[in-house]
C-alpha positions in Angstrom: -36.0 -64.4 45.9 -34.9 -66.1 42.8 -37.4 -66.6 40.2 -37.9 -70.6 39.6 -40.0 -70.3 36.6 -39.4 -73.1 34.2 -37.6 -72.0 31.2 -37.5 -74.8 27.9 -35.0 -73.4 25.3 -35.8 -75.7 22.0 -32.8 -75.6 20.0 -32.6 -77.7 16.4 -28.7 -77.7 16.9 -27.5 -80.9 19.0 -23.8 -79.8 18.9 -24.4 -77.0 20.5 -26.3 -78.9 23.2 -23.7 -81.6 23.5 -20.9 -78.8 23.9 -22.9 -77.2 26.5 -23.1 -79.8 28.6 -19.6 -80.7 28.5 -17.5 -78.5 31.4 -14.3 -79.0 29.9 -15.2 -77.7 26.5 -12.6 -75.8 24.6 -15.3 -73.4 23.2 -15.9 -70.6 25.6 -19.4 -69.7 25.0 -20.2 -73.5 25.5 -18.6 -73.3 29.2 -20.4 -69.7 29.7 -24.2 -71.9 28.9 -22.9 -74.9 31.2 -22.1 -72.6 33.7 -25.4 -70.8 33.2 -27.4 -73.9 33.1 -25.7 -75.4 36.2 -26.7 -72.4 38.2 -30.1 -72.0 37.3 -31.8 -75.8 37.4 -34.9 -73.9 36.2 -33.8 -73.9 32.6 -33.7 -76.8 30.0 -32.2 -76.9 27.0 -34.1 -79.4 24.6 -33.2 -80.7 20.9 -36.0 -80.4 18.4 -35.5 -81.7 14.6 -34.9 -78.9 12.1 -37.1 -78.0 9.3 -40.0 -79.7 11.3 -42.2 -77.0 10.8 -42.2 -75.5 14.1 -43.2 -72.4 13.9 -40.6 -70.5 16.5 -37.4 -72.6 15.0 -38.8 -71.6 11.7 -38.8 -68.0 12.7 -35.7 -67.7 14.4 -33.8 -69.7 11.2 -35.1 -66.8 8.9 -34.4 -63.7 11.2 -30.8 -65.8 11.3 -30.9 -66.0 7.3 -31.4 -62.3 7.1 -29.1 -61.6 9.9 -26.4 -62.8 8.1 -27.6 -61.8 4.5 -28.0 -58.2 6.1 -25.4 -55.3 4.8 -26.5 -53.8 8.0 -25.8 -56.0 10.4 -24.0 -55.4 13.8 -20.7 -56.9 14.3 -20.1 -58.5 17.5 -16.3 -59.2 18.3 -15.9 -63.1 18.5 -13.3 -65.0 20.9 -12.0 -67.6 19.1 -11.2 -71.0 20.8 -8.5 -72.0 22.4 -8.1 -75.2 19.7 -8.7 -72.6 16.6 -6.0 -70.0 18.2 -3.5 -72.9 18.6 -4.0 -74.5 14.9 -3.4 -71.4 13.1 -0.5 -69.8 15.7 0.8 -73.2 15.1 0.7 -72.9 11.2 2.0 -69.2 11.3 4.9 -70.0 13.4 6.0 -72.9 11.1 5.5 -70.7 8.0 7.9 -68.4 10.0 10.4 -70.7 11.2 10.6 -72.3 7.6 11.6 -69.0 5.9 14.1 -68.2 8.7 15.4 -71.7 7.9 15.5 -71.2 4.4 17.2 -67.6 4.4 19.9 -68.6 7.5 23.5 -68.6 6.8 24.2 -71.5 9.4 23.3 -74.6 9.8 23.4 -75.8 6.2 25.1 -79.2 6.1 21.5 -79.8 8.3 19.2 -78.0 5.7 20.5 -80.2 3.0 19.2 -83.3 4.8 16.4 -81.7 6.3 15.4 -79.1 4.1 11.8 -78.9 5.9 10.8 -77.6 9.6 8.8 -80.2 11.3 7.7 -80.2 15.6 8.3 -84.0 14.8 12.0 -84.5 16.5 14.4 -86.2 14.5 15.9 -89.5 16.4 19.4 -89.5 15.7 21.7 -90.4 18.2 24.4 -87.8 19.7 27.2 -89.4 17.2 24.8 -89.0 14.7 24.1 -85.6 15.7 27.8 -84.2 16.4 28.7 -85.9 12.4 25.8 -84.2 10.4 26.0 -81.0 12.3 30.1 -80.9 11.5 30.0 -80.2 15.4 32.1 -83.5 16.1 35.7 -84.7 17.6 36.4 -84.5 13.8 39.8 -83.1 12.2 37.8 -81.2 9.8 36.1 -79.4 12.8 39.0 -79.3 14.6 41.0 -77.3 11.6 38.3 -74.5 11.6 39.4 -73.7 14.3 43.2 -74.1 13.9 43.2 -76.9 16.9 45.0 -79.0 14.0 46.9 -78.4 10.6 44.4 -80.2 8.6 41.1 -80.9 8.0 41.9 -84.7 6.8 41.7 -87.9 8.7 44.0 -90.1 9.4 43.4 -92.1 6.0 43.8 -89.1 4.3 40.8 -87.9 3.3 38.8 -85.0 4.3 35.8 -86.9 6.8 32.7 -84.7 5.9 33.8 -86.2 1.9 34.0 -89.2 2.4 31.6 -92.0 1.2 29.5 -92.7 5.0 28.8 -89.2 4.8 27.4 -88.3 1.6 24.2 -86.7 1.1 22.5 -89.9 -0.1 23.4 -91.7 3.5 22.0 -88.9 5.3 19.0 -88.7 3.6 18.2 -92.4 3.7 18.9 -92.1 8.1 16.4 -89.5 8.1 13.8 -91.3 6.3 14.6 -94.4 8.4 12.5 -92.6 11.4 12.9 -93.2 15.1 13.1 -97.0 15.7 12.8 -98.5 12.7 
């Protein structure tokens, strides 16, 4: 037979509380004390004010105070949550992918327009694309790879020099943004 003693559990800590009673928290110990609570209805978990004088919440803040100020103390291996591992994975992989970028050898007509990695994408449209990237239906690309004699256009001049496509004009259809 389970035991159905009442159990209070006064805790000065309303976060806590609040993240225990949420199932779909992103904390794991908060979901292991929903869980915990939810199978045992004999146990309440009740807010009290901090620094109130009672005597057990008095207690257990300074056996926490000289927990943590202790040289002594046992260390516990912590699971971080799901939110915190994202954030900084997130971070390290952009540090990453923003020193690749900066040490490749291709893709440089892009890095001068975007010299920065961003998960934002970047709304150009596939002409727009095919021109920065020198990927196009272009002579220029075309003569790289002997397809024709020359890398100029039919006025002449060579198309990723002229005017439409300086560096300037790029820039400014970048900072334009996606439908503005």
């Amino acid at each position: 037979m389970v035991n159905q003693t009442p159990i209070k559990i006064f805790t000065d800590n309303r976060a806590a509380i609040q993240a225990s009673s949420n199932p779909k928290s992103k904390n794991h110990i908060a979901r292991q004390i929903f869980l915990s609570l939810l199978c045992s209805p004999n146990i309440k978990l009740n807010w009290i004010k901090a620094h109130a004088g009672y005597f057990g919440n008095e207690s257990a803040d300074l056996q926490a105070k000289s927990a943590a100020d202790s040289e002594t103390t046992n260390i516990h291996q912590i699971k971080f949550s799901k939110a915190f591992l994202k954030t900084h994975l997130k971070k390290f992989l952009t540090q990453e992918w923003q020193r690749t970028w900066e040490d490749a050898t291709t893709g440089r007509p892009i890095h001068n327009i975007i010299p920065k990695v961003s998960f934002d994408p970047v709304c150009w449209t596939r002409e727009e694309i095919l021109f920065f990237t020198q990927h196009g239906p272009f002579p220029s690309y075309f003569n790289r790879f002997k397809i024709l004699p020359s890398p100029n256009c039919s006025c002449s001049h060579i198309l990723m020099a002229h005017q439409k496509a300086s560096r300037k004009s790029s820039k400014n259809l970048v900072s334009q943004g996606c439908g503005q």
